[in-house]
C-alpha positions as CSV (number, residue, x, y, z in Angstrom):
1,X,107.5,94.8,120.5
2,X,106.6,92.3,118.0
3,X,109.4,90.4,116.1
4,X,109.2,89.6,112.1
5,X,110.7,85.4,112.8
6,X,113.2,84.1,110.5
7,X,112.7,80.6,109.0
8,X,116.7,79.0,109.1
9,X,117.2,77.2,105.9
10,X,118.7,73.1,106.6
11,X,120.3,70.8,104.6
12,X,119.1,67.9,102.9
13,X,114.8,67.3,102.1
14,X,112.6,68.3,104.5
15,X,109.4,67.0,104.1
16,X,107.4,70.0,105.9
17,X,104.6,68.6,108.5
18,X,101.0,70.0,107.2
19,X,101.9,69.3,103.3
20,X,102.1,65.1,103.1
21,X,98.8,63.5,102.4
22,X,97.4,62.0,105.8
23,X,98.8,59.1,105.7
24,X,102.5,60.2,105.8
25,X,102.1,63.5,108.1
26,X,104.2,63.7,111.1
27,X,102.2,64.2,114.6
28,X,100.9,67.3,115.0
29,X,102.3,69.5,118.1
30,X,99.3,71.2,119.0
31,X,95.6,70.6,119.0
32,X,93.3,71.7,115.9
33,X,89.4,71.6,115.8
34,X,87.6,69.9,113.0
35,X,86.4,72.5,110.9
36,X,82.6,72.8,109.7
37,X,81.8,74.7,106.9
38,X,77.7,75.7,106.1
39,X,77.6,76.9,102.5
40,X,75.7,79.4,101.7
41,X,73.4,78.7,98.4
42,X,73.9,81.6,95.9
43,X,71.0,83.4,94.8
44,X,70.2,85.3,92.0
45,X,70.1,89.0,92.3
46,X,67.3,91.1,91.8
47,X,66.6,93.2,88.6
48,X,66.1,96.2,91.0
49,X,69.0,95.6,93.0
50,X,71.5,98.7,92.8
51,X,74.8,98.2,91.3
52,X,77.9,98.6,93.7
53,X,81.2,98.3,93.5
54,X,82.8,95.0,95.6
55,X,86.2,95.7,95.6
56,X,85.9,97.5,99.1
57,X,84.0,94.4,100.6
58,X,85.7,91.4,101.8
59,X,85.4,88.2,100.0
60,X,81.8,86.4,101.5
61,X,82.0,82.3,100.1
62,X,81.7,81.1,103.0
63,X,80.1,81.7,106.2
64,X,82.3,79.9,109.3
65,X,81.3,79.7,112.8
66,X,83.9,80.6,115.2
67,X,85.9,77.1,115.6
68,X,89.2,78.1,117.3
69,X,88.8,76.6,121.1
70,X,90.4,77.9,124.5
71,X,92.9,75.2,124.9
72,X,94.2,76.5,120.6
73,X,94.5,79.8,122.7
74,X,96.4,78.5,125.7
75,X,98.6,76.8,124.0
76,X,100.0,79.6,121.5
77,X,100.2,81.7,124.3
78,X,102.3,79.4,126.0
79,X,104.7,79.3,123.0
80,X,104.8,82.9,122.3
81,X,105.8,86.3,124.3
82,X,102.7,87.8,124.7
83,X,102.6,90.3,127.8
84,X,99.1,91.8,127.5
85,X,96.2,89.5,126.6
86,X,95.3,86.3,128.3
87,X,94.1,83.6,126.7
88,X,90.6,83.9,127.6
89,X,90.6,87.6,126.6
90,X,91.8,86.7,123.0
91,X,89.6,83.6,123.0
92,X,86.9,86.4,123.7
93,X,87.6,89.0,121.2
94,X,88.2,86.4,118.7
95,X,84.7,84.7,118.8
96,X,83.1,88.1,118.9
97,X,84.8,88.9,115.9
98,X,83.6,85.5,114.4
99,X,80.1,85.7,115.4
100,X,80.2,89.1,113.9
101,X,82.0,88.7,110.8
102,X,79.3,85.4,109.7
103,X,76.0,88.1,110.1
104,X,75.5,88.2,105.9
105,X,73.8,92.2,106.3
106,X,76.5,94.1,108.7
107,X,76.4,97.7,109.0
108,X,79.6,100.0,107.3
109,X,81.1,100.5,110.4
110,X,80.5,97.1,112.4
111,X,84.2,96.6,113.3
112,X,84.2,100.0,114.9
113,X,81.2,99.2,117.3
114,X,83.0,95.9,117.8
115,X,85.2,97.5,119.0
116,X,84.2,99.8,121.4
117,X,81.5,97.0,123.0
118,X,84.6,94.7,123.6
119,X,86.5,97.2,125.1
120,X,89.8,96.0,124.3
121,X,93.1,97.8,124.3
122,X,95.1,98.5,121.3
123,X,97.5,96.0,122.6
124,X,95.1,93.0,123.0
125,X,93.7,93.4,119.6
126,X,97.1,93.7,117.9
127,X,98.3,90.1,120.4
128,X,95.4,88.5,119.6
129,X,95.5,89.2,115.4
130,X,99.4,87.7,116.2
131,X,97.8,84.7,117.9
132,X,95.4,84.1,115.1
133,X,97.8,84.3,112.2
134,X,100.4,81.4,113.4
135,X,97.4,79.1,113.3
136,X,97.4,76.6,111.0
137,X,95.5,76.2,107.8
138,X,93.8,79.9,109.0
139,X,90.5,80.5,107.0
140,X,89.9,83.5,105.6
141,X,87.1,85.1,107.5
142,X,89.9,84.6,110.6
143,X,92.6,86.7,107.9
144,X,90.0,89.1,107.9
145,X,89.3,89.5,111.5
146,X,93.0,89.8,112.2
147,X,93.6,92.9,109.5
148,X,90.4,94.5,111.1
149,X,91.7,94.2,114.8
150,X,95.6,95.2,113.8
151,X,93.9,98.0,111.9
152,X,91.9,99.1,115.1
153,X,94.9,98.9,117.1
154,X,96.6,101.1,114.9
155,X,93.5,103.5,114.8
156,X,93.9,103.2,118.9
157,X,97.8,104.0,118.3
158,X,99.4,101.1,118.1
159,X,102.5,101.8,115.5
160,X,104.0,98.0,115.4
161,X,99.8,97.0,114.4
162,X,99.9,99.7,111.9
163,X,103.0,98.6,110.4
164,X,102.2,94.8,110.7
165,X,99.1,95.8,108.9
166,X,100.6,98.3,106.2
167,X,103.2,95.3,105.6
168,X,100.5,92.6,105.1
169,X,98.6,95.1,102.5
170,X,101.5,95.7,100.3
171,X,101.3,91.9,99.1
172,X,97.7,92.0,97.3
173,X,96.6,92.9,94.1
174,X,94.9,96.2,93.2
175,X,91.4,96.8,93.9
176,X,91.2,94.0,96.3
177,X,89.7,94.1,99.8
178,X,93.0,93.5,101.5
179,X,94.4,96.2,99.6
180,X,96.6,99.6,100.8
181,X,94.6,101.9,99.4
182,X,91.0,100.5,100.1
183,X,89.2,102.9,102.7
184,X,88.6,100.1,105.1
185,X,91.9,100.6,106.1
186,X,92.6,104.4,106.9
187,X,93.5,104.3,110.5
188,X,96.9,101.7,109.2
189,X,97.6,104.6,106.1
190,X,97.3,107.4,108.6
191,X,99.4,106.2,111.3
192,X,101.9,104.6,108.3
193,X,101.9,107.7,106.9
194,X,102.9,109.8,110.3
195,X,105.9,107.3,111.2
196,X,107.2,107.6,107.6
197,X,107.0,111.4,107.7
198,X,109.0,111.5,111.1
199,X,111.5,109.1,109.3
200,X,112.7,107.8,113.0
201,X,111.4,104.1,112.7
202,X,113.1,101.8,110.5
203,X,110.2,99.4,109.7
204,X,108.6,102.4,108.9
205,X,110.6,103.5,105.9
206,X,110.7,99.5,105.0
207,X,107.4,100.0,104.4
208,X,108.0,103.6,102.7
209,X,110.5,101.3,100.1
210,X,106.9,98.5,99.5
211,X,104.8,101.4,98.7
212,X,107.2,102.6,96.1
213,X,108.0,99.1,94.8
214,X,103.8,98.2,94.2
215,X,103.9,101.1,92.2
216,X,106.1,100.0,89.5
217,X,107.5,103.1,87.7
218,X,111.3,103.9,87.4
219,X,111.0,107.1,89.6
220,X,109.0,105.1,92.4
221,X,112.0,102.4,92.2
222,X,114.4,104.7,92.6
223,X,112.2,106.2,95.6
224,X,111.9,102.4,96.7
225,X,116.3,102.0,96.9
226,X,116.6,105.2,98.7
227,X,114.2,104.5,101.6
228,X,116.0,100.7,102.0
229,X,119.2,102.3,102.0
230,X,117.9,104.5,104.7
231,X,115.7,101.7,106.7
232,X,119.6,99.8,106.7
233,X,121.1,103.0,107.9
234,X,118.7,103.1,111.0
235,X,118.4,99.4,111.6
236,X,122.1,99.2,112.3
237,X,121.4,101.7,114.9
238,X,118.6,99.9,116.8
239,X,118.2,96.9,119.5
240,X,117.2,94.9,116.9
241,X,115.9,94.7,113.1
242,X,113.3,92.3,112.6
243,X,112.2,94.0,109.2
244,X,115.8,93.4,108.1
245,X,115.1,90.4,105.8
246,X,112.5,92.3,103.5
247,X,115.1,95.7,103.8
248,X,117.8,93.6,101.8
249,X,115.0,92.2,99.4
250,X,113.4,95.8,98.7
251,X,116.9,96.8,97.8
252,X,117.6,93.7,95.6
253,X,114.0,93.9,93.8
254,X,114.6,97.6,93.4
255,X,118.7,97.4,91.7
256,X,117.0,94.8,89.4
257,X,114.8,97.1,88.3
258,X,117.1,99.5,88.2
259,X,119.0,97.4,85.6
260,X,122.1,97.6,88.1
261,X,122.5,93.2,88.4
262,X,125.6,93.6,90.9
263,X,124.1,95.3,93.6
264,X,120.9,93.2,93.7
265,X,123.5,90.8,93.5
266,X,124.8,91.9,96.7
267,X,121.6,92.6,98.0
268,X,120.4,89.0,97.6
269,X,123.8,87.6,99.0
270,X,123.3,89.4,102.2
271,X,119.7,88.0,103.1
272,X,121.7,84.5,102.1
273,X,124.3,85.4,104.9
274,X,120.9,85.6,107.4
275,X,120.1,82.1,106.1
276,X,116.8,83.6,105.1
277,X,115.3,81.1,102.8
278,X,113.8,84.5,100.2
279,X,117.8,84.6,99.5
280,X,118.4,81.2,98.5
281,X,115.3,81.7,96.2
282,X,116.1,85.2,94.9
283,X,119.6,84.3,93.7
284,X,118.3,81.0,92.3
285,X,115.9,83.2,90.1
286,X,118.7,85.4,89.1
287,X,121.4,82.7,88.4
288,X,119.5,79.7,87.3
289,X,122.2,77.9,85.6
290,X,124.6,78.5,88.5
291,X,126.4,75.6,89.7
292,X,124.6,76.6,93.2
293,X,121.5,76.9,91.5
294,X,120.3,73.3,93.1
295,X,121.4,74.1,96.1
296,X,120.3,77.5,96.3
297,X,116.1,75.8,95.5
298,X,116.7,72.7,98.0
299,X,117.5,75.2,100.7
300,X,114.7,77.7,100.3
301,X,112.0,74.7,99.6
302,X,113.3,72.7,102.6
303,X,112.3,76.0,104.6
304,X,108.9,76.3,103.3
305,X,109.1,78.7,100.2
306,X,106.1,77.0,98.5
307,X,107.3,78.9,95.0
308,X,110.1,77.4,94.8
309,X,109.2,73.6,94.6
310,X,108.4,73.8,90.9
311,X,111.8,75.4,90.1
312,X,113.5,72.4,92.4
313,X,111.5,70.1,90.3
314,X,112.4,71.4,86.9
315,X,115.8,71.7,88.1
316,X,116.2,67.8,89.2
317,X,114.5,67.4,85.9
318,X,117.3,69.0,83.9
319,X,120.2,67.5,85.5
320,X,118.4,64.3,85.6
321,X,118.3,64.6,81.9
322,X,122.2,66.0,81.5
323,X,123.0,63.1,83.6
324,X,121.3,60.3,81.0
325,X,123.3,62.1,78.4
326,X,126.5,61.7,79.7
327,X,125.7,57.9,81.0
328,X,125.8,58.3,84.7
329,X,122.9,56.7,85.7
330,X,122.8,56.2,89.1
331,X,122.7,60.2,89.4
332,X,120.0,60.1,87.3
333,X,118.1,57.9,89.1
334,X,118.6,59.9,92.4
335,X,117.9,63.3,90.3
336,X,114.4,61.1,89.1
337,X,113.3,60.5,93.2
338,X,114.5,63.9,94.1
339,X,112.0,65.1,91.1
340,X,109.2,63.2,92.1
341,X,109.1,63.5,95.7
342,X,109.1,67.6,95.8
343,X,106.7,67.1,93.0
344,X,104.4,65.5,95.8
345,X,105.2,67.7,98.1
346,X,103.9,70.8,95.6
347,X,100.5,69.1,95.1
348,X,99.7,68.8,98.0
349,X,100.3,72.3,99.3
350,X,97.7,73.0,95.9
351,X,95.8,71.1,97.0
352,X,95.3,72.2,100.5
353,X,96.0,75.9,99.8
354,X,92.4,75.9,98.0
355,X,91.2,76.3,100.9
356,X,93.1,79.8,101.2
357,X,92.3,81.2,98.3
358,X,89.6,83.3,99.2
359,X,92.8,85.1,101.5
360,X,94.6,86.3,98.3
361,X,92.4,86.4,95.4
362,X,89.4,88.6,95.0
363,X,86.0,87.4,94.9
């Protein structure tokens, strides 16, 4: 129902609208709300207060109001497939969930009375989570809405929520909020957990291959390549992939593990071959003297791939310097630009991905 998109890699620099200071960003194509932030002073805790554990509570820096407006809604709905929510319903659900989500004293199971007074399908949560996550700049109390609507879809039944979910969980660090085995989330294990038994869904064992891989022993690796392999096996079978992409990266992460170079190798050359930009950066990593090594980096940062704009740096950097050597200086100089223009492009994603860090990093 709901399709994992590709980013193509192009030639030549991109500069990527959103990470130029103001004064050089392209026009935007859509409509975004100022935001208001109201921060919240920090008090001191009382000597009597009971000690508990945080890590199953979601980051609370900042309280935001809900600042997304109807027309944000119409328009992504315009530019996307969705077949079950309108734009006022997930304008709806969303500033419930907003309003909600900034009360400092909520009860345990707040998200599950949310639920049941807005009275929304499984498939209009899991469409409206979709719709929130291609915002731009998203904050993270709207990260945190989304994971608790796909994870009430998939308590509802949704399987593509569940998995969406599961996915999205396998990238955090242990004992974090937005982590797989938190209990918050035990509608998205159990449903995971039921597809992955049946062994039917491709995405499914995808997911199977992540949950081996985060556990980072030789036996779970091992685990993590035979469940790709099988994922492939399926996916060939179906309509259509989307999971694909991060199929051919389990199995390259798990052969280098594995200590078996020429099938990540292959792995890595095949998610090149679907011009997905985690290729160009994966064999880049692997082969980083490579005469395609440049190449490789300008392709996956002109797509996006944040990481990989401090590699493209120190890359121009080296061959800027091989180039003095060797007296070709016009190469050097163009090496020299090269070097300092992605170098502006990476601070200023820093710079705005502050803003984000409460998504990834625990309180």
């Amino acid at each position: 129902m709901f399709r994992l998109a590709i980013i193509p890699a192009f030639h030549g620099r991109q500069l990527l609208a959103g990470l130029l200071p103001p004064a050089f960003q392209a026009p935007a194509h859509f409509m975004e709300t100022r935001r208001t932030f109201k921060q919240k002073v920090k008090l001191r805790p009382s000597p009597q207060a009971k000690k508990t554990s945080r890590s199953d509570r979601p980051p609370a820096e900042v309280t935001v109001e809900p600042r997304r407006l109807l027309s944000d809604f119409q328009i992504r709905i315009k530019e996307s497939d969705m077949k079950h929510v309108t734009a006022q319903e997930a304008h709806g659900i969303y500033t419930k969930y907003m309003k909600a989500v900034a009360v400092e004293e909520k009860p345990a199971d707040w998200q599950e009375r949310l639920v049941k007074d807005s009275n929304a399908s499984a498939a209009k949560l899991h469409e409206t989570a979709t719709l929130i996550l291609t915002f731009p700049q998203i904050h993270s109390s709207e990260f945190e809405i989304s994971c608790g609507m796909l994870n009430a879809a998939a308590g509802l039944g949704d399987d593509a929520a569940a998995l969406s979910l599961g996915r999205m969980l396998q990238h955090t660090e242990s004992k974090h909020y937005f982590q797989w085995d938190q209990p918050r989330w035990r509608n998205t294990r159990e449903r995971c957990r039921v597809l992955i038994e049946e062994g039917r869904d491709a995405s499914a064992l995808v997911l199977k291959g992540l949950i081996h891989l985060s556990r980072k022993t030789s036996k779970d690796d091992s685990l993590a390549l035979e469940a790709f392999v099988q994922a492939e096996k399926l996916g060939k079978d179906a309509d259509q992939f989307d999971w694909e992409p991060a199929c051919l990266e389990g199995q390259g992460e798990a052969c280098l593990r594995l200590k078996d170079k020429k099938k990540a190798e292959e792995a890595f050359t095949r998610l090149v071959d679907l011009d997905c930009a985690r290729g160009f950066y994966r064999l880049a990593k692997m082969f980083p003297r490579s005469e395609s090594t440049l190449d490789w980096l300008t392709k996956a940062a002109a797509s996006g791939l944040s990481e990989t704009y401090e590699l493209l740096v120190d890359e121009h950097e080296r061959l800027r310097s091989i180039c003095m050597s060797q007296g070709r200086e016009e190469e050097a100089r163009r090496h020299e630009r090269d070097a300092a223009e992605w170098t502006l492009i990476m601070r200023a994603k820093a710079t705005r991905g502050k803003e984000l860090d409460a998504v990834t990093k625990s309180n």
